[in-house]
C-alpha positions in Angstrom: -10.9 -28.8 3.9 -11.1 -26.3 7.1 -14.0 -24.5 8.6 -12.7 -21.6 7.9 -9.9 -21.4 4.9 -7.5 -18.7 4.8 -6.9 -16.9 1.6 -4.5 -14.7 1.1 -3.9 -11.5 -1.5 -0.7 -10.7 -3.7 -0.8 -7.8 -6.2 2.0 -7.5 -8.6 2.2 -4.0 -10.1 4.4 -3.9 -13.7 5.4 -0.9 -15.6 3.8 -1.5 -19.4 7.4 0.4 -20.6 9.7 -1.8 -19.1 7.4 -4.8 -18.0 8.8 -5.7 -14.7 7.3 -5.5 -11.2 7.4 -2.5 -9.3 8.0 -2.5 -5.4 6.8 -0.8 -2.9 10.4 1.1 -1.8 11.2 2.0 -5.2 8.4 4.9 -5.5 8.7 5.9 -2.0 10.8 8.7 -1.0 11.5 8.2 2.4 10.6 4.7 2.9 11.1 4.5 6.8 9.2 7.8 7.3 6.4 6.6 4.3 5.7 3.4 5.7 5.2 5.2 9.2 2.8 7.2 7.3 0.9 4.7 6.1 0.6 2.5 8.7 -1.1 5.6 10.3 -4.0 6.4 7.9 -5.0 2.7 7.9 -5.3 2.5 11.6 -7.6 6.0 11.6 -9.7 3.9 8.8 -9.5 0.7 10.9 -10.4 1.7 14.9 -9.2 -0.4 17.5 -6.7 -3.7 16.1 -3.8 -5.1 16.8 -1.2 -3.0 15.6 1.5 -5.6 15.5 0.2 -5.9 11.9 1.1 -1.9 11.1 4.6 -2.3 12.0 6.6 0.2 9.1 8.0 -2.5 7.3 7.4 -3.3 3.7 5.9 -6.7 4.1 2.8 -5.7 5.9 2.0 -3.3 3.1 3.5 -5.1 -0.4 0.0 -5.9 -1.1 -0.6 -2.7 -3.3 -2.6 -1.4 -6.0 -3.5 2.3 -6.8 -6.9 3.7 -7.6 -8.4 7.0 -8.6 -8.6 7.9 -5.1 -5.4 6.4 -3.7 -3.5 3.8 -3.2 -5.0 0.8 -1.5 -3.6 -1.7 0.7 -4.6 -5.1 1.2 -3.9 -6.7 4.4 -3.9 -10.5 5.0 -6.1 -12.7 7.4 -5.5 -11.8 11.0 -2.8 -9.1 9.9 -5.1 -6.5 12.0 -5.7 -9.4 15.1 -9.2 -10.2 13.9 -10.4 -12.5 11.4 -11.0 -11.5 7.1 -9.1 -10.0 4.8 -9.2 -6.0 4.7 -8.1 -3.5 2.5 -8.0 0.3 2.9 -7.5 3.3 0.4 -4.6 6.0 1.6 -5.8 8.7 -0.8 -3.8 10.9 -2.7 -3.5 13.6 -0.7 -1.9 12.0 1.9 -0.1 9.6 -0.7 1.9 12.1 -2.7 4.2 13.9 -0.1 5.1 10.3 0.6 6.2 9.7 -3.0 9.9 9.6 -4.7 9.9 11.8 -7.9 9.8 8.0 -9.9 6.5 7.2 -7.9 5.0 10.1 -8.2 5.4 10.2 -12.2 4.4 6.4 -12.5 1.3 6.2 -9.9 -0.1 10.0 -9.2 -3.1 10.7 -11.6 -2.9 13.8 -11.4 0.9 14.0 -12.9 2.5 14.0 -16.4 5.5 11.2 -16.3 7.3 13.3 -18.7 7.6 16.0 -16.0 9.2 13.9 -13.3 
């Protein structure tokens, strides 16, 4: 009933063998470091915001998904200081050095699971 509604995005990612929900810190190496890392590529895709929002915690980033080119982030209303929903694609490149040996064999593409 508002001029302007806020919506607001949840992924849930689930491994088909075991069928339960993967987080975020579980196919990061260094999580800390990762996060940093992260929060770093989507402010060069983003320009100037409000980096409050970029902070290297988990929260700001739990909104996950991977595609062929990366993993992408979607970030809520005002997360960034401005108004709308974004999302932005870390691509594999910069993804993969950030990855625990279990991430890397679920998410990355490019790898065999068997070998990880």
């Amino acid at each position: 009933g508002t001029a302007h509604p806020i919506t607001y995005v949840a992924t849930t990612v689930v491994t088909t063998g075991a069928g339960r929900p993967v987080r975020l810190g579980e196919v990061l190496g260094d999580e800390p470091s990762a996060l940093r890392a992260i929060a770093e590529a989507v402010e060069e895709q983003s320009g100037p915001v409000d980096t409050d929002g970029l902070e290297p915690e988990e929260k700001n980033f739990a909104a996950w998904q991977t595609t062929r080119d990366g993993m992408r982030f979607s970030l809520q209303y005002y997360q960034l200081g401005g108004h709308g929903q974004r999302s932005y694609t870390v691509p594999w490149r910069t993804m993969r050095p950030l990855l625990s040996a279990y991430g890397t064999g679920l998410l990355d593409p490019d790898v065999d699971p068997s070998s990880c």
